[in-house]
ZAVO-902940 format. One record per residue: residue number from 1; z negated, y negated, x of N, C-alpha, C in turn. Coordinates in steps of 0.05 Angstrom, whole numbers, plus 32768, in hexadecimal, padded with zeros to 4 digits. Each point is the difference from the previous one (the first is absolute). Layout:
<nodes>
+-----+------+------+------+-------+-------+-------+------+------+------+
! num ! n_c3 ! n_c2 ! n_c1 ! ca_c3 ! ca_c2 ! ca_c1 ! c_c3 ! c_c2 ! c_c1 !
+-----+------+------+------+-------+-------+-------+------+------+------+
! NUM !    Z !    Y !    X !     Z !     Y !     X !    Z !    Y !    X !
...
+-----+------+------+------+-------+-------+-------+------+------+------+
</nodes>
This chain:
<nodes>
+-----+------+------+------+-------+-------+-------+------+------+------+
! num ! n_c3 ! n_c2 ! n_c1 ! ca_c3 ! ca_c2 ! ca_c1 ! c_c3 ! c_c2 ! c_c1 !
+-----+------+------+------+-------+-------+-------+------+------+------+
!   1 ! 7ED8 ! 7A6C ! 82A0 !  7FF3 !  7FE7 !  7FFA ! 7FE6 ! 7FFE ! 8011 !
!   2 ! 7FF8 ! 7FE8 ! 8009 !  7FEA !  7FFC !  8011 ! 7FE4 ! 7FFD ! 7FE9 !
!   3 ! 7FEB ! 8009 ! 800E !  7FEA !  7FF5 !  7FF1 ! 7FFB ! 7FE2 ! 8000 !
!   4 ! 7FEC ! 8000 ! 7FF0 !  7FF0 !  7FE1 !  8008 ! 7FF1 ! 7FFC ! 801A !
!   5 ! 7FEC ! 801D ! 8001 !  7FEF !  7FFE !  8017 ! 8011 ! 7FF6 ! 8016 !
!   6 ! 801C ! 8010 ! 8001 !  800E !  8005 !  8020 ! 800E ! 7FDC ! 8003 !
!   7 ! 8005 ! 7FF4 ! 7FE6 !  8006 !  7FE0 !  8001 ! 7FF2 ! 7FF0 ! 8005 !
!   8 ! 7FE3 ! 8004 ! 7FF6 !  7FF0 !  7FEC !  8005 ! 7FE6 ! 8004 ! 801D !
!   9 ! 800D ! 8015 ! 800B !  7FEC !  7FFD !  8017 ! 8012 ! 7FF2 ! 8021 !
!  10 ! 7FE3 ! 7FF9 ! 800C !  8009 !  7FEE !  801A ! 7FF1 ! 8015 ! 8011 !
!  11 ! 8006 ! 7FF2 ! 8020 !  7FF3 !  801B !  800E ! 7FEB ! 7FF0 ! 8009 !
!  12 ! 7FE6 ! 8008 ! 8006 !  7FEF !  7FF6 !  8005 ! 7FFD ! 800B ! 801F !
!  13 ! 7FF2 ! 7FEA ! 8013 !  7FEE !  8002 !  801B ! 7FEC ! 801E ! 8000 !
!  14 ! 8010 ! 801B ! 8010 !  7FEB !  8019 !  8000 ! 7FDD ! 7FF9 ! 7FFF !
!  15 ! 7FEF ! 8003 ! 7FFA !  7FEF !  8001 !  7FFD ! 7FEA ! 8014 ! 8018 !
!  16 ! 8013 ! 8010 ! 8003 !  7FF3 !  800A !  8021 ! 800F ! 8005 ! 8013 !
!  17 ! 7FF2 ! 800C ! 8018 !  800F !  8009 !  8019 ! 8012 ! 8013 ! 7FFC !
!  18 ! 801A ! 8006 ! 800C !  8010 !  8017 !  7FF3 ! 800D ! 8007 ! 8021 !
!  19 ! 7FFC ! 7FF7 ! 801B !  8012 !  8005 !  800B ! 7FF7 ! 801E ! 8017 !
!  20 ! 7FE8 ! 8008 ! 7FF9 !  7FFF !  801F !  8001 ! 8003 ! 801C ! 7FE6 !
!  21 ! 800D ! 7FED ! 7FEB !  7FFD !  8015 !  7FE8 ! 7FF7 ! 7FF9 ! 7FE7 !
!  22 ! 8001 ! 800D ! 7FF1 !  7FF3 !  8000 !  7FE4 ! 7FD7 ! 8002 ! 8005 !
!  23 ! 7FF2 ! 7FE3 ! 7FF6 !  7FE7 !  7FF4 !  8004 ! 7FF8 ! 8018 ! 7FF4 !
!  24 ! 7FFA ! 800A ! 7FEC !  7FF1 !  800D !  7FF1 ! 8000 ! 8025 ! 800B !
!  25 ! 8015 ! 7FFB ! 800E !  7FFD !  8020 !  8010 ! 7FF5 ! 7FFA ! 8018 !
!  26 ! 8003 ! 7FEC ! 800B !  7FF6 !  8002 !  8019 ! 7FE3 ! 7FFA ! 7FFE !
!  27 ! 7FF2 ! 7FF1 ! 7FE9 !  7FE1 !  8003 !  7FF7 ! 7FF8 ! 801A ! 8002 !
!  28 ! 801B ! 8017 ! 7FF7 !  7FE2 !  801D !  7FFC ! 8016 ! 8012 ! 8016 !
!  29 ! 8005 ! 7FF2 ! 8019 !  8008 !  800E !  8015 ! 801A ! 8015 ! 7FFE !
!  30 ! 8012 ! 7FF5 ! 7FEA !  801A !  800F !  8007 ! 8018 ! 7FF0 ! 800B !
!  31 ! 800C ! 800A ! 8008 !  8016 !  7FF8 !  8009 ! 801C ! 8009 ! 7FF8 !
!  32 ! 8005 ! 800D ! 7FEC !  8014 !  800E !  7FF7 ! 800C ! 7FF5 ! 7FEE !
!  33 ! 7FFD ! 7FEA ! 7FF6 !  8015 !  7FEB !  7FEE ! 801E ! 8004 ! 8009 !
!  34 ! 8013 ! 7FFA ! 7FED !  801A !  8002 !  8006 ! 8011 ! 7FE2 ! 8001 !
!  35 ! 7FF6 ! 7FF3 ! 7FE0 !  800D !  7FDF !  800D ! 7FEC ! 7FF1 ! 7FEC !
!  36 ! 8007 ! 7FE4 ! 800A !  7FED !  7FE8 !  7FED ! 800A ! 7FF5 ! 7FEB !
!  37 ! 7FF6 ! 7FF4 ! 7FEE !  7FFC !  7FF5 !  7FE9 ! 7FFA ! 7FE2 ! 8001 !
!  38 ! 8007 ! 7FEF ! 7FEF !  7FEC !  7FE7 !  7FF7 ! 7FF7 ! 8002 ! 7FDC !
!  39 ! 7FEE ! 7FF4 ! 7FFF !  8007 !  7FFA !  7FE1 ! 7FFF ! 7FD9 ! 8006 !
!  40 ! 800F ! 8006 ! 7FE6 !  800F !  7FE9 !  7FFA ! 7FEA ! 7FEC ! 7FF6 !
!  41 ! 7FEA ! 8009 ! 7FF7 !  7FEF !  7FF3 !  7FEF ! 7FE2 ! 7FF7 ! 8011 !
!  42 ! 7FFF ! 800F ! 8012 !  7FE6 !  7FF7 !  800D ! 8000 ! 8000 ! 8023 !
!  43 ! 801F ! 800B ! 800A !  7FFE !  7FFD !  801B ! 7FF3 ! 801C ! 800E !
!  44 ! 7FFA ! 8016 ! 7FF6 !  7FF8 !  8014 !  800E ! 8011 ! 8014 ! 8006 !
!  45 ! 7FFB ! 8001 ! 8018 !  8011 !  8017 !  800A ! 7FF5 ! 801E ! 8003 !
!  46 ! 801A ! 8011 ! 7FFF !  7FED !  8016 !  7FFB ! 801B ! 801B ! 7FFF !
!  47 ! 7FF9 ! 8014 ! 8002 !  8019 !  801C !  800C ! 8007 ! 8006 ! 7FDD !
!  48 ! 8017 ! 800E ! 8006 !  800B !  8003 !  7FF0 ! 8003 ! 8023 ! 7FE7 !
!  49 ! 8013 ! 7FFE ! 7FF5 !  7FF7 !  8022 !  7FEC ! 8008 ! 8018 ! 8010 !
!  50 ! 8017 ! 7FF8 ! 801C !  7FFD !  801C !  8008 ! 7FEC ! 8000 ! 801C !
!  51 ! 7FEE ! 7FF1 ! 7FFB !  7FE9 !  8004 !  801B ! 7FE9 ! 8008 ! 7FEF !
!  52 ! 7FEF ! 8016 ! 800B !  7FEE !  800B !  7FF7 ! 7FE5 ! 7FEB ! 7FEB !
!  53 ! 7FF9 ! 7FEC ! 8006 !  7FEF !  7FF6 !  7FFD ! 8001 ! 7FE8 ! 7FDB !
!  54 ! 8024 ! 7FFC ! 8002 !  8008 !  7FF1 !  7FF1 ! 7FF5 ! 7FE9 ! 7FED !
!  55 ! 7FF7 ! 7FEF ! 801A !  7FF8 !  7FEC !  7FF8 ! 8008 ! 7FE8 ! 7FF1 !
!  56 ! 801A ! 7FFA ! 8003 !  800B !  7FF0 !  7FE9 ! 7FFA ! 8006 ! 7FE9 !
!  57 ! 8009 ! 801D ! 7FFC !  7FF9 !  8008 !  7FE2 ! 7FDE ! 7FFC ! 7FF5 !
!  58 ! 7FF1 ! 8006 ! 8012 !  7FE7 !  8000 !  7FF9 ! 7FF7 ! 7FE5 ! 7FF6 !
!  59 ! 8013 ! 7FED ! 8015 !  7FF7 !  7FE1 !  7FF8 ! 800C ! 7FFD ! 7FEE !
!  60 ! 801B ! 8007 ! 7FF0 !  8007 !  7FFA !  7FE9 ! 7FEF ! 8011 ! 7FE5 !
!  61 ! 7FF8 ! 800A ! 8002 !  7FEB !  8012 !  7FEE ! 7FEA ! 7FF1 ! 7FF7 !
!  62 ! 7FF4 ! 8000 ! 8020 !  7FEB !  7FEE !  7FF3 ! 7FFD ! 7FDC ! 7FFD !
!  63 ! 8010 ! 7FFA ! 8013 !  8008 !  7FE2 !  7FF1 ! 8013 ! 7FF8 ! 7FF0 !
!  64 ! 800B ! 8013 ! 7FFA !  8018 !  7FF5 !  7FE9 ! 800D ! 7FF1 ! 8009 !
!  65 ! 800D ! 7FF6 ! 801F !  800B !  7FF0 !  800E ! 8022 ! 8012 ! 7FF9 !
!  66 ! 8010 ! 7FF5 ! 7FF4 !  8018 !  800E !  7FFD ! 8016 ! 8005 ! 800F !
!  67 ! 8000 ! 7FE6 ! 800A !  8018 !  8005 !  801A ! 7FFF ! 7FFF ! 8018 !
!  68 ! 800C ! 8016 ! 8015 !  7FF8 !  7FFB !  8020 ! 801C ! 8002 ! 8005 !
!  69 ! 8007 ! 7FFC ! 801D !  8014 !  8006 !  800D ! 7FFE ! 800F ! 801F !
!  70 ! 8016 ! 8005 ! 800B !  8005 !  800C !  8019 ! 7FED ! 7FEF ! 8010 !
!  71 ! 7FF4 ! 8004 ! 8012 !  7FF8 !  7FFA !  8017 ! 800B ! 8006 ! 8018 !
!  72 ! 8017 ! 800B ! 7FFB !  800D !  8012 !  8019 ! 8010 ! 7FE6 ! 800E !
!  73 ! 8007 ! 7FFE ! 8018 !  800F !  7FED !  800C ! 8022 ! 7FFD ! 7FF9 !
!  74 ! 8008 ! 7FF4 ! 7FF6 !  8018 !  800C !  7FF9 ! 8003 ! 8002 ! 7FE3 !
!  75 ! 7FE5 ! 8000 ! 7FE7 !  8004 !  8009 !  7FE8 ! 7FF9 ! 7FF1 ! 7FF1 !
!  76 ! 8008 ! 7FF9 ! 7FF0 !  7FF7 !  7FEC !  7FED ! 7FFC ! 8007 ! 7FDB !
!  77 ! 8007 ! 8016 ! 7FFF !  8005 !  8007 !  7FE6 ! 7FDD ! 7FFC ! 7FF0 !
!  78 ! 8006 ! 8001 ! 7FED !  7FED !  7FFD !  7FEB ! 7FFB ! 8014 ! 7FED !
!  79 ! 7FE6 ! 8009 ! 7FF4 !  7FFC !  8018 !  7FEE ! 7FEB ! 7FF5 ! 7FEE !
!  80 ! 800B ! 7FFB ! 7FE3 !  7FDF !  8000 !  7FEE ! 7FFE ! 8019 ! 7FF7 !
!  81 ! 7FE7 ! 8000 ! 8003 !  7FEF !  801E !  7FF4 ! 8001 ! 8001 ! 7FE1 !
!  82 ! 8000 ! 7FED ! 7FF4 !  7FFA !  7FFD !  7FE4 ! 801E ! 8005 ! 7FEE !
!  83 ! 8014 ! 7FF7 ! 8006 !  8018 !  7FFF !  7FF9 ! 800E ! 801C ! 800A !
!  84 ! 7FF6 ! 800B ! 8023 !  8010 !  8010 !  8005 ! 8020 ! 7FFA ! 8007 !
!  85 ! 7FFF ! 7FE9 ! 800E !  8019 !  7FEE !  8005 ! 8000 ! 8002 ! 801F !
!  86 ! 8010 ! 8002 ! 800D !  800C !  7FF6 !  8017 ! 8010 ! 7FD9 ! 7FFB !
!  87 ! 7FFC ! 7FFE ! 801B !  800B !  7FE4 !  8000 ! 8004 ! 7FED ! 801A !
+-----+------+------+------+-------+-------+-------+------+------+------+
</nodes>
């Protein structure tokens, strides 16, 4: 069964630059991200749980923003954090 979160979200316009990488690693000079993220709720992009820095998660922590999806070219899938749902 699907959540609510994963029904009622739209994808929003990224919110930053993404086409050298994950923003928030390249602020404190890494480069070792593995793939991108959106969230669904505010447009930020950001690397994902198996890149060192795991910034989606961090933004879902502290904003309570629940659902992001693939950033990857090719991917579209969907994940709320809160439910623990694929979609």
């Amino acid at each position: 069964m699907t959540c609510q979160h994963l029904k009622e979200t739209t994808e929003p316009v990224p919110l930053t630059a993404y086409a050298d990488g994950c923003p928030q690693c390249l602020a404190i000079g890494n480069h070792n991200w593995v793939h991108l993220r959106l969230c669904l709720t505010c447009g930020l992009v950001a690397c994902c749980d198996s890149s060192p820095g795991r910034h989606m998660s961090e933004h879902h922590a502290t904003a309570g923003h629940p659902v992001m999806r693939s950033f990857e070219p090719g991917e579209a899938w969907r994940w709320c954090y809160e439910d623990e749902q694929l979609g």
